[in-house]
PLY file of the C-alpha trace (Angstrom):
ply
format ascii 1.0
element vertex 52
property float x
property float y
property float z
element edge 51
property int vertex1
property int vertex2
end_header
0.00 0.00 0.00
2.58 2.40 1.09
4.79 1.31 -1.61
2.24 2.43 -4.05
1.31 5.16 -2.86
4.90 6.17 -3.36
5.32 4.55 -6.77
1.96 7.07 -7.68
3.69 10.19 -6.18
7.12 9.36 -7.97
5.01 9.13 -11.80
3.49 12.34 -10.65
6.31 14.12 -10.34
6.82 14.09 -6.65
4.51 17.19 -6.23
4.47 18.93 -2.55
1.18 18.62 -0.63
-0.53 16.01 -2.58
0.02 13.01 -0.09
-3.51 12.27 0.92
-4.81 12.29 -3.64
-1.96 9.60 -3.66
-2.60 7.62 -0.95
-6.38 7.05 -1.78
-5.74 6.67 -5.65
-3.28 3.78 -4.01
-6.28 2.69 -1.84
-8.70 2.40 -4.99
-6.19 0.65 -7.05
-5.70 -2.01 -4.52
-10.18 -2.04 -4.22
-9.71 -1.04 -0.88
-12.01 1.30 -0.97
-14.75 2.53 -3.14
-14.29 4.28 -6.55
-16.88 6.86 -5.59
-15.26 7.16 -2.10
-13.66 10.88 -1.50
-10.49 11.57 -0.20
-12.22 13.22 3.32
-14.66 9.74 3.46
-17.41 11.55 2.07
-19.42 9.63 -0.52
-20.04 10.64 -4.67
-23.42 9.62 -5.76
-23.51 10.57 -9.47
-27.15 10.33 -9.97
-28.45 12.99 -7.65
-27.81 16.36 -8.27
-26.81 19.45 -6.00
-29.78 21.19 -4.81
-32.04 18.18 -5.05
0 1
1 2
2 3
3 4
4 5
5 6
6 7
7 8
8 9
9 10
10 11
11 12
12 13
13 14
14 15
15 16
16 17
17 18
18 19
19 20
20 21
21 22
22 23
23 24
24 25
25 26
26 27
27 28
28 29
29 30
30 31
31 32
32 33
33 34
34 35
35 36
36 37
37 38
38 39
39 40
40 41
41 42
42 43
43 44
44 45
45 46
46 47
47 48
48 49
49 50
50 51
């Protein structure tokens, strides 16, 4: 996991700041988590609309 997450950052560019993007695109690769999961545990749901 960690290893991945370092392996992302690396092909990225080893951008400043970005830490937590790299560790959850590491946690979705490994289906360790949803793909509509957010970074801050909140949940996508594509069908519904803002405001609605």
């Amino acid at each position: 996991m960690r290893q991945r997450a370092y392996e992302i950052w690396e092909a990225d560019g080893r951008p400043e700041g970005q830490h937590e993007s790299h560790w959850h695109r590491a946690l979705k690769e490994l289906g360790l988590v949803s793909p509509s999961e957010q970074p801050d545990g909140s949940t996508v749901f594509p069908s519904v609309k803002p405001g609605l």
